[in-house]
Residue frames relative to the residue before (quaternion, step in Angstrom):
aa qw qx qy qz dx dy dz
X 1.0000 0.0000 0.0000 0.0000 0.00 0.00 0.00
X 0.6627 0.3936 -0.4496 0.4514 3.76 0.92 -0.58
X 0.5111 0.5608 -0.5502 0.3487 3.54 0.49 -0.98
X 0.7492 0.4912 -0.3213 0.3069 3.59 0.04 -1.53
X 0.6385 0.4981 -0.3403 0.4780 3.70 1.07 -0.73
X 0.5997 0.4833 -0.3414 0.5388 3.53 0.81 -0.72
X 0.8141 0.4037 -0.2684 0.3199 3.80 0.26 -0.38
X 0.5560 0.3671 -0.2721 0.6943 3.13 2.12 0.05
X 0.5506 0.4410 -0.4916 0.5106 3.53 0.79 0.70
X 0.7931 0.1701 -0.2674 0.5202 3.36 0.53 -0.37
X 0.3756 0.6824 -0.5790 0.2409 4.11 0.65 0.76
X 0.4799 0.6003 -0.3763 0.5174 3.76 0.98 -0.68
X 0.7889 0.1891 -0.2077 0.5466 4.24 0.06 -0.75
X 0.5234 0.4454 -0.5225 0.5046 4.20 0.91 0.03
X 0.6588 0.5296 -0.3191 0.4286 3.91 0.74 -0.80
X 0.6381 0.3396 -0.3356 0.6041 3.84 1.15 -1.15
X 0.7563 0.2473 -0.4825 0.3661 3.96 -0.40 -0.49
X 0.6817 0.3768 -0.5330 0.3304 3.90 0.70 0.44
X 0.5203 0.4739 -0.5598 0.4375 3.63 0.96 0.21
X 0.8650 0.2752 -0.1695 0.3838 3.53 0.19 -1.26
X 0.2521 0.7076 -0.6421 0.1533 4.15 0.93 0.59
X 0.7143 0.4565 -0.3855 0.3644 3.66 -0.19 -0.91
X 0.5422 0.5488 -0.3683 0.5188 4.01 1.42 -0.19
X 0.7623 0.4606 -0.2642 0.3699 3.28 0.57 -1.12
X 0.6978 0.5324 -0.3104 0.3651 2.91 1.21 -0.77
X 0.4016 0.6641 -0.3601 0.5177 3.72 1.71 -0.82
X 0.8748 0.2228 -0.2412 0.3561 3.54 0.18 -1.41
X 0.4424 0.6623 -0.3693 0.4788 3.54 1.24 0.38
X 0.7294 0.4567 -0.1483 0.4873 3.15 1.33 -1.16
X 0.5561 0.4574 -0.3074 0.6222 3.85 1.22 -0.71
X 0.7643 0.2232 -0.3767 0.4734 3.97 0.00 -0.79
X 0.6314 0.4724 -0.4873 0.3751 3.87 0.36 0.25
X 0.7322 0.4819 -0.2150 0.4306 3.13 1.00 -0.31
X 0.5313 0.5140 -0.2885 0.6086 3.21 1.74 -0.29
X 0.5675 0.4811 -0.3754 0.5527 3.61 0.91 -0.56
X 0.8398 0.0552 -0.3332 0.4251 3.81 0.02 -0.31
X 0.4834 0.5915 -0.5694 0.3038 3.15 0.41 0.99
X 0.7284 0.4381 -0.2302 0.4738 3.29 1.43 -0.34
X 0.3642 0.5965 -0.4312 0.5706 3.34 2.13 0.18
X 0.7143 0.5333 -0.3111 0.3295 3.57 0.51 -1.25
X 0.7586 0.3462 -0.2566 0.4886 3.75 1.27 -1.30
X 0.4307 0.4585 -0.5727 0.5256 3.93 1.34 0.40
X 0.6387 0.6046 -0.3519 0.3204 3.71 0.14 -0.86
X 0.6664 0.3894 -0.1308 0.6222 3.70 1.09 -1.83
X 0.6510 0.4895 -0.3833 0.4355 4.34 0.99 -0.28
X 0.6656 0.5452 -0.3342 0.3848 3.62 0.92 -0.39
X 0.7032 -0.5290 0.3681 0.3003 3.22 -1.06 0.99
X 0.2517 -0.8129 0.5239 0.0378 3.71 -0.51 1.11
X 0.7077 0.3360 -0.2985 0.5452 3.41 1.18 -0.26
X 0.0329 -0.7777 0.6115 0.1418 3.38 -1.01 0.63
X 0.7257 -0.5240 0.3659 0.2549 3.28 -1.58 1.48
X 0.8022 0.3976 -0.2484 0.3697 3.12 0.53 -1.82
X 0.6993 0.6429 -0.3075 0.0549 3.54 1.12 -0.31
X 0.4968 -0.7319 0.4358 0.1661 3.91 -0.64 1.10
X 0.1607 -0.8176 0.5136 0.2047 3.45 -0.33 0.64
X 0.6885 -0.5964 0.3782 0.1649 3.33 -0.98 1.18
X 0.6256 0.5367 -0.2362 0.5146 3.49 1.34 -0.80
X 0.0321 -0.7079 0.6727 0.2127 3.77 -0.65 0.30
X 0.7067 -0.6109 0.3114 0.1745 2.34 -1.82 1.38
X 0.6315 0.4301 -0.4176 0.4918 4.26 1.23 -0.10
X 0.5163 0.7629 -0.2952 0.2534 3.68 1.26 -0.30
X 0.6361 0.4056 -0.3122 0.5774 3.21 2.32 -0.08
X 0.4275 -0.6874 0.4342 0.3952 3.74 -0.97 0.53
X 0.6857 -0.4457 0.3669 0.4434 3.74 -1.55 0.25
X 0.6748 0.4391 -0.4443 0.3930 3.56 0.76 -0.65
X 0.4264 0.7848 -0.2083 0.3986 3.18 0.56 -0.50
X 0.8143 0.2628 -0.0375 0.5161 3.08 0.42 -1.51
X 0.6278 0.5996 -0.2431 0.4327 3.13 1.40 -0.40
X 0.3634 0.8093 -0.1140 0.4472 2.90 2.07 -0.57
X 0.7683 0.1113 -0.0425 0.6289 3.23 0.36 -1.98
X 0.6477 0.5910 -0.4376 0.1993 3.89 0.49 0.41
X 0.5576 0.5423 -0.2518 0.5759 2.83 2.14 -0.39
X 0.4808 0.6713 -0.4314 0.3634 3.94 1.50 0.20
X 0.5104 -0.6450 0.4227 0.3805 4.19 -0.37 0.93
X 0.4748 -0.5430 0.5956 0.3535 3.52 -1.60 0.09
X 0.4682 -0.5008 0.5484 0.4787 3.92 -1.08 -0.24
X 0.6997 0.4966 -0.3628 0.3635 3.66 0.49 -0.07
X 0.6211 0.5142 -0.2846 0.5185 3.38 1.53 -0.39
X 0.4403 -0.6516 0.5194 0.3344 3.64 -1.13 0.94
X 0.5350 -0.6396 0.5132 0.2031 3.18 -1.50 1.25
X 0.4113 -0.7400 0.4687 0.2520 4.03 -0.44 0.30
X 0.3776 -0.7601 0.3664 0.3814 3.71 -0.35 0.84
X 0.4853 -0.7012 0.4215 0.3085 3.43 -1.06 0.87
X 0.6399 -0.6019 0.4761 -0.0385 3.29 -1.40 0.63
X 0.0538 -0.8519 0.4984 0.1517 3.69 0.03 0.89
X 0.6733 -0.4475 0.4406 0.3903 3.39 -0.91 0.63
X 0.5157 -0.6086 0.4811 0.3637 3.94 -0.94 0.13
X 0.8546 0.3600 -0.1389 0.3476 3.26 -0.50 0.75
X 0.7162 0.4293 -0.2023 0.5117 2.82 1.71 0.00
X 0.1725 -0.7967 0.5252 0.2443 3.89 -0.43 0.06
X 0.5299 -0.6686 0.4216 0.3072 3.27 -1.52 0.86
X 0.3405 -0.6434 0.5469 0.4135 4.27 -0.24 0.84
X 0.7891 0.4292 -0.2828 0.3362 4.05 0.10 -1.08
X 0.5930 0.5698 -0.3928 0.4115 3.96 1.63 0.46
X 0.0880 -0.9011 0.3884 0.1717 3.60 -0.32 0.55
């Protein structure tokens, strides 16, 4: 006798999730997917650089060549000089 009460307590919501499964599932599927899309653009908005951070490297720990290296490397604001072919050779992609 309980079984039977329990199975006519829940027949009313076994009948709605078999008419309306392929709905639920859509709107399960659109708000999960909206959720990480809006996890992803809080995630890609936050501040990537952090103030407090120290770099691990000390600062004698690189040699002079080196450094000479990345000081002689252009800014993005500075025009880039046109490159140069080697004597003797021609560029295939210049017409």
């Amino acid at each position: 006798m309980k079984n039977a009460n329990v199975s006519l307590s829940f027949k009313p919501l076994v009948n709605l999730f078999r008419r309306f499964h392929m709905t639920f599932f859509i709107v399960i599927l659109a708000g999960g997917l909206a959720y990480a899309v809006m996890l992803f653009t809080t995630i890609l908005n936050e501040s990537s650089v952090d103030t407090t951070y120290t770099s691990p490297i000390e600062a004698g720990s690189i040699d002079q060549a080196t450094l000479d290296r990345i000081k002689a490397l252009h800014t993005s604001d500075e025009t880039v000089p046109t490159p140069t072919n080697p004597s003797g050779r021609i560029n295939p992609f210049s017409e």
